[in-house]
N, C-alpha and C positions, 0 to 999 in steps of 0.2 A: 625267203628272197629268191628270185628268179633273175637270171641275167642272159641276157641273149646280146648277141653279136648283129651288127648290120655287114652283110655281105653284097651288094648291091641295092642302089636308090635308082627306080627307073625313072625314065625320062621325062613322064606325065609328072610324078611326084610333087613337083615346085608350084605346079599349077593350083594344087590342094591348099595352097597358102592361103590365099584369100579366104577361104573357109573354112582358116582353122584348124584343117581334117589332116591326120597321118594314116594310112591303112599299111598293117603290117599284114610279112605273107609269110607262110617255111620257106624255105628252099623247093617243095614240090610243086609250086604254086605254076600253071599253064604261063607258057611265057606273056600271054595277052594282060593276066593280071600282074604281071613283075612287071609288067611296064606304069602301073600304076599304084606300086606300091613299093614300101621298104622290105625288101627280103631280109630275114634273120634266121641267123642261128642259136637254138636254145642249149645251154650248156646241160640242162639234165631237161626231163619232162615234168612241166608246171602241175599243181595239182590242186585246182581252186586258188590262184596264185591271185589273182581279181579279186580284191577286197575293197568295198570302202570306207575312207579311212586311210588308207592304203595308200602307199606313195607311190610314185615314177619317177625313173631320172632319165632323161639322156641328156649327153652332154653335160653341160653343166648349169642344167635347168632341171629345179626339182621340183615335182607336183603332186598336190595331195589329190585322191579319188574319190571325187566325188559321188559317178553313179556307175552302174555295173548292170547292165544288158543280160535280160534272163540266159540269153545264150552268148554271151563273152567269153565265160571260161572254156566252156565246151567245145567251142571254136577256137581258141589259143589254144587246147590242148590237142585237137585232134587235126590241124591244121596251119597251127601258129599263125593264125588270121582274127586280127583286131583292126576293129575304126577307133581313132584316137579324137577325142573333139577336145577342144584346146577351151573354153568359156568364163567367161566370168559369172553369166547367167544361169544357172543352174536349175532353174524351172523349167528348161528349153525339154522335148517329150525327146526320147533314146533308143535307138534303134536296139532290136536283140542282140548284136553283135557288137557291139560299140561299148566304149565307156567314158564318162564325161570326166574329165578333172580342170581345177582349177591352179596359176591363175589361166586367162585366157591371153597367154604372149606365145607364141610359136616358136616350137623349137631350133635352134641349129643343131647339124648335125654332120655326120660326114661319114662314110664307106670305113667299117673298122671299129667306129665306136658302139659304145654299150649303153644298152637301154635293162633298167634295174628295176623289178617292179618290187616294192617290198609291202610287209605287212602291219 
């Protein structure tokens, strides 16, 4: 289980709604992408922590994981940057970076809360 902290939601962020989309960043992230994205803080360093199968939670919305983008993990580990796609549809094609879970309701969320990825 991995648990990371949101430290800032930038301003673009809400716009992602419509589509579904969450993109998480580190903390290192150029300020141009914290503006469109959730920054986090990871309590240890993930380690193939993108299973699916696999759950997520933030808030108090929890989702199973459906798909896992050849380079997901890789990118959550060495930069804490994932595309979150929220679907019902699961046939939809996945970017390398990204992972799909179901169902597709959008999360709430808010500056401070935890997002849990488990196995």
């Amino acid at each position: 289980m991995i648990k990371t902290k949101i430290t800032e939601i930038g301003p673009i962020v809400p716009e992602f709604k419509e589509e579904n989309l969450l993109i998480l960043f580190g903390s290192a992230a150029p300020p141009e992408l914290k503006d469109i994205s959730i920054v986090h803080e990871m309590e240890r360093q993930p380690d193939q922590a993108l299973v699916e199968g696999g759950t997520l939670e933030i808030g108090n919305n929890v989702y199973r994981i459906e798909k896992v983008g050849a380079l997901a993990n890789k990118n959550f580990e060495e930069l804490g940057h994932l595309s979150i796609y929220f679907k019902d549809d699961t046939s939809v094609e996945l970017l390398p970076g990204a992972i799909l879970v179901t169902p597709g309701v959008y999360p709430t969320f808010e500056k401070d809360d935890e997002i849990v990825f488990g196995k």
